[in-house]
TIRO-2110 file (N, C-alpha, C; in Angstrom, 1 decimal):
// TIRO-2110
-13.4, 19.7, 8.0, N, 1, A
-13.7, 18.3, 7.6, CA, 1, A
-12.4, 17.5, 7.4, C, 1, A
-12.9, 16.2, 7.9, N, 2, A
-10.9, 15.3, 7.7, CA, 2, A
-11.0, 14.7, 6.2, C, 2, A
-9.9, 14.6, 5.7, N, 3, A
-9.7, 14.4, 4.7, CA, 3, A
-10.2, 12.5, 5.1, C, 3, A
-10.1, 12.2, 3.0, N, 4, A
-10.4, 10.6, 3.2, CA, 4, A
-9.0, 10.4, 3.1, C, 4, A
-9.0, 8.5, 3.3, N, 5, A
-7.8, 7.8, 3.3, CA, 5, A
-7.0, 8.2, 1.4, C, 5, A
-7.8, 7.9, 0.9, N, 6, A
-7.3, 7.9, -0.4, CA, 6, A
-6.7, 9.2, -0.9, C, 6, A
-7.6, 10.1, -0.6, N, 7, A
-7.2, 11.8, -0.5, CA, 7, A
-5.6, 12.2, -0.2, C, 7, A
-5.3, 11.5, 1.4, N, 8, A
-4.0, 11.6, 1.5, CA, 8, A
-3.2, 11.1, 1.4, C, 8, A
-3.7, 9.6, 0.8, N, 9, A
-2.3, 9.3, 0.0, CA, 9, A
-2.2, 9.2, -1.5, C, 9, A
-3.1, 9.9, -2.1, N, 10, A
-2.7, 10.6, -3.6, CA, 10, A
-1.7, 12.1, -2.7, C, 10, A
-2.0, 12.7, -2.3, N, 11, A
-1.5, 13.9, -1.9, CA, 11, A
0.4, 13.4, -1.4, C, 11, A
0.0, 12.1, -0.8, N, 12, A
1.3, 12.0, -0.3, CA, 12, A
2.3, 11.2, -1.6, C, 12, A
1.8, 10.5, -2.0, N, 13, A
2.0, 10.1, -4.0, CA, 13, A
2.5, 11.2, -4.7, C, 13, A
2.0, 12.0, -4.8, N, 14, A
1.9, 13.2, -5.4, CA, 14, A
3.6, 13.9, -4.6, C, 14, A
3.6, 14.1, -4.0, N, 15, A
4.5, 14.9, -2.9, CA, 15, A
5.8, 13.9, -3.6, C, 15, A
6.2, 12.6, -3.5, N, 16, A
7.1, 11.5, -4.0, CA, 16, A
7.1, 12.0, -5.0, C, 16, A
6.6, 12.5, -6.2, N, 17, A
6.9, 12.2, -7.8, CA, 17, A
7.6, 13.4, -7.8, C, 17, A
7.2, 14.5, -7.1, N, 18, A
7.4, 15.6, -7.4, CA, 18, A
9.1, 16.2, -6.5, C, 18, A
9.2, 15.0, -5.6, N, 19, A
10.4, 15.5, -4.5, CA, 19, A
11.3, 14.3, -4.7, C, 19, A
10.8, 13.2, -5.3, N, 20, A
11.9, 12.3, -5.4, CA, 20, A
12.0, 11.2, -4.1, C, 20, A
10.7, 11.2, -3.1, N, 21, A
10.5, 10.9, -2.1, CA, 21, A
10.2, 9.8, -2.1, C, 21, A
9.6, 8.7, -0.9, N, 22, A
9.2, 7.3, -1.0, CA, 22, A
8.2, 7.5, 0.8, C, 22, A
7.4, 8.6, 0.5, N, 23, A
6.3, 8.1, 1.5, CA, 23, A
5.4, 7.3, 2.0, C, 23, A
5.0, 6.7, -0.1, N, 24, A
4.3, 5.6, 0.1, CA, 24, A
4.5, 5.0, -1.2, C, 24, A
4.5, 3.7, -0.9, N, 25, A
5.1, 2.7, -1.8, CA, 25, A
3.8, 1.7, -1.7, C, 25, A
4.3, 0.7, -2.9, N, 26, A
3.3, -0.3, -2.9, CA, 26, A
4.2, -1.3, -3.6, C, 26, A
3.7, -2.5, -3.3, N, 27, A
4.4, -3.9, -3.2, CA, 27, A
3.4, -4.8, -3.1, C, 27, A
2.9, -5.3, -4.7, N, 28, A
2.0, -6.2, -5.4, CA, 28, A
2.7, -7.7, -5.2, C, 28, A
3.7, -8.0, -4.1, N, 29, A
4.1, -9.0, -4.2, CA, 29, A
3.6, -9.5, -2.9, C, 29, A
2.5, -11.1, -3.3, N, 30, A
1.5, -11.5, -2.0, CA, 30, A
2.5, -12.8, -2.1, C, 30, A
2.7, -13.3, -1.0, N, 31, A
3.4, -14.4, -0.7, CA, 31, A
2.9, -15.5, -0.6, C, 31, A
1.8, -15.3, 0.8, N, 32, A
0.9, -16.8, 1.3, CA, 32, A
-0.7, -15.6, 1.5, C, 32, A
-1.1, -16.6, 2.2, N, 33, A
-2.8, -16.1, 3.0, CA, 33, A
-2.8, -17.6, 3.3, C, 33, A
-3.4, -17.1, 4.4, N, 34, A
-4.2, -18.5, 5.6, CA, 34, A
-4.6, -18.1, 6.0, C, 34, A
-6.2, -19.5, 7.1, N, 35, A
-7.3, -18.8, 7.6, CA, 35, A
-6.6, -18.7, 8.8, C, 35, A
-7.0, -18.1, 9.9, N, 36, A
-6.7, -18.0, 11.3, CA, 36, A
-7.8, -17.7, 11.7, C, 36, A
-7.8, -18.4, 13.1, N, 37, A
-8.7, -18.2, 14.1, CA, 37, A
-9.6, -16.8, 13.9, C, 37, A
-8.9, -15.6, 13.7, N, 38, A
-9.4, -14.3, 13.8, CA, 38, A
-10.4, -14.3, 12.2, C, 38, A
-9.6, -14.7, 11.1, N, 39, A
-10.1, -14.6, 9.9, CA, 39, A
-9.1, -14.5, 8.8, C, 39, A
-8.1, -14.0, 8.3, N, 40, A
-7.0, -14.5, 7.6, CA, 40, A
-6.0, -13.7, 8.2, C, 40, A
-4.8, -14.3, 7.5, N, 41, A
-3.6, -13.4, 7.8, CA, 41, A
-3.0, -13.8, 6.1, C, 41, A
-2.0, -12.4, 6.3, N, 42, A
-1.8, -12.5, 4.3, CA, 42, A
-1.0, -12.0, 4.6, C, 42, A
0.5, -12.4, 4.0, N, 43, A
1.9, -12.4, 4.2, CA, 43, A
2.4, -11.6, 2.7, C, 43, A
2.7, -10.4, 2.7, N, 44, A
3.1, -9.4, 1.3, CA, 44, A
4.8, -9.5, 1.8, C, 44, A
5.6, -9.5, 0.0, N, 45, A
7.0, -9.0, 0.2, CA, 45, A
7.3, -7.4, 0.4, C, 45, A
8.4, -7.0, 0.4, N, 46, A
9.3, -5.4, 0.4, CA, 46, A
10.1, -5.9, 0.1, C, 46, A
10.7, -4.6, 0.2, N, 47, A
12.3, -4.3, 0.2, CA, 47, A
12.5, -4.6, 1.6, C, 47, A
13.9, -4.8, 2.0, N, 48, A
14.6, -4.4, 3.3, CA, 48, A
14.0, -2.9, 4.1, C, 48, A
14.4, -1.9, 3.5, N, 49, A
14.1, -1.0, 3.7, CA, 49, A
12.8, -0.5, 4.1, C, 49, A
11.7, -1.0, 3.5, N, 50, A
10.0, -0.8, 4.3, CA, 50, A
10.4, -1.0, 5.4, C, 50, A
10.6, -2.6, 6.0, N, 51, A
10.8, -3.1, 7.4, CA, 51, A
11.8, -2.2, 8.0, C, 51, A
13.3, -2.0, 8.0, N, 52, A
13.7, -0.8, 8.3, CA, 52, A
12.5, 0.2, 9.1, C, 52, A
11.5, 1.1, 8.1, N, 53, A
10.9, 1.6, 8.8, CA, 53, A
9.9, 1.1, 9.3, C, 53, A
9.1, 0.3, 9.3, N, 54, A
8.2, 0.0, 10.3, CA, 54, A
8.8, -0.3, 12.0, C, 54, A
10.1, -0.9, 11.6, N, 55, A
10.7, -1.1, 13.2, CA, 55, A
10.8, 0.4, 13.3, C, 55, A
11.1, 1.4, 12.8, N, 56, A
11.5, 2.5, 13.1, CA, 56, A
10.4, 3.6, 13.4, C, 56, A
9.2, 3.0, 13.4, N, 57, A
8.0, 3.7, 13.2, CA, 57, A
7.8, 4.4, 12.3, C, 57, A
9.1, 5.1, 11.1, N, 58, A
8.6, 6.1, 10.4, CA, 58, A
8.1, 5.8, 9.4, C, 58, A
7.3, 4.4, 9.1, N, 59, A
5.9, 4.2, 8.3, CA, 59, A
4.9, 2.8, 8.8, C, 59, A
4.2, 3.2, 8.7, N, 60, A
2.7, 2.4, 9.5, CA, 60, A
2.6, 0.8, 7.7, C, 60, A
2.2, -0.2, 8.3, N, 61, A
1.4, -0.7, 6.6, CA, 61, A
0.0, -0.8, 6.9, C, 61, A
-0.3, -0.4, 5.6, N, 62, A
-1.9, -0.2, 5.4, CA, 62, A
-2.4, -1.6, 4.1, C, 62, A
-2.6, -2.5, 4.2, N, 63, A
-3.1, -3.6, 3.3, CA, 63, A
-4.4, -3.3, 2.8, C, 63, A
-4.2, -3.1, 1.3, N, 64, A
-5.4, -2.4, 0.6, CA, 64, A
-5.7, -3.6, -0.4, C, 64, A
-6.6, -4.1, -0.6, N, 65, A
-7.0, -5.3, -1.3, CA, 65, A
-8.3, -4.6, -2.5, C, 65, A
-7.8, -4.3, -3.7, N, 66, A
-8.7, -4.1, -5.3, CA, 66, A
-9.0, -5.2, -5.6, C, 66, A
-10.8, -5.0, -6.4, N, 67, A
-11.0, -6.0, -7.0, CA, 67, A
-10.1, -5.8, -8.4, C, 67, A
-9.5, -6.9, -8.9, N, 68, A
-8.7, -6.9, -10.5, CA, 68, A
-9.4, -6.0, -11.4, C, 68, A
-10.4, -7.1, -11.9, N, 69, A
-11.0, -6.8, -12.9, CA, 69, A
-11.1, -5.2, -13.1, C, 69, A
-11.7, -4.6, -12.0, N, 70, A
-11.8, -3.5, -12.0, CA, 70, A
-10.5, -2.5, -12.3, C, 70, A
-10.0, -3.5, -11.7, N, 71, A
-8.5, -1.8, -11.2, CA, 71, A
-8.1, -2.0, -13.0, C, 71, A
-8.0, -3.0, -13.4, N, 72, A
-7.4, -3.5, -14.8, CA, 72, A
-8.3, -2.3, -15.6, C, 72, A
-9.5, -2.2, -15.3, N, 73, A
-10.2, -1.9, -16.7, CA, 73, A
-9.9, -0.2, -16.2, C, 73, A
-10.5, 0.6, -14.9, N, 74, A
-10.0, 1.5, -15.0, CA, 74, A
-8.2, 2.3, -15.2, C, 74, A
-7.6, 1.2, -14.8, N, 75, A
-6.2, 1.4, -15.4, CA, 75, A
-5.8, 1.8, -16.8, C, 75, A
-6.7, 1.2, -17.7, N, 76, A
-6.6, 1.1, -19.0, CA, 76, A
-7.1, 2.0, -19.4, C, 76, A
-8.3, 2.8, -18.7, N, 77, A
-9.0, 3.9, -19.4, CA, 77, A
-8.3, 5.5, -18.9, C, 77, A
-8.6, 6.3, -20.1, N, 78, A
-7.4, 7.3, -20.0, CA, 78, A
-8.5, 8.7, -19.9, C, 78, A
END
């Protein structure tokens, strides 16, 4: 059976804390959004370095959109 999306990147999360790694990052910094013809496009910041890899292939971006409220309240609970 294939693993889920989330599966492997807690596993790859996990792998970073423990190696000192940066397989996968995240960057809560949204810039613009506009509609386009297709349906939107939404412009997020990085570091230099993400970009680095994505020209380099050696990381893909995955744009994961949480509702707040929620992530807030399960954040909070321990």
């Amino acid at each position: 059976m294939q693993k889920r999306l989330f599966q492997i990147l807690d596993e790859m999360n996990q792998s970073d804390i423990a190696n000192g790694t940066r397989m996968v990052s995240i960057s809560p910094n949204f810039i613009s959004g506009d509609k386009v013809k297709q349906g939107a496009k939404i412009c997020m910041g990085t570091d230099e370095a993400a970009l680095m890899e994505l020209f380099t292939h050696k990381s893909i971006p995955l744009l994961i959109i949480v509702n707040s409220e929620e992530y807030n309240r399960l954040k909070d609970t321990e």
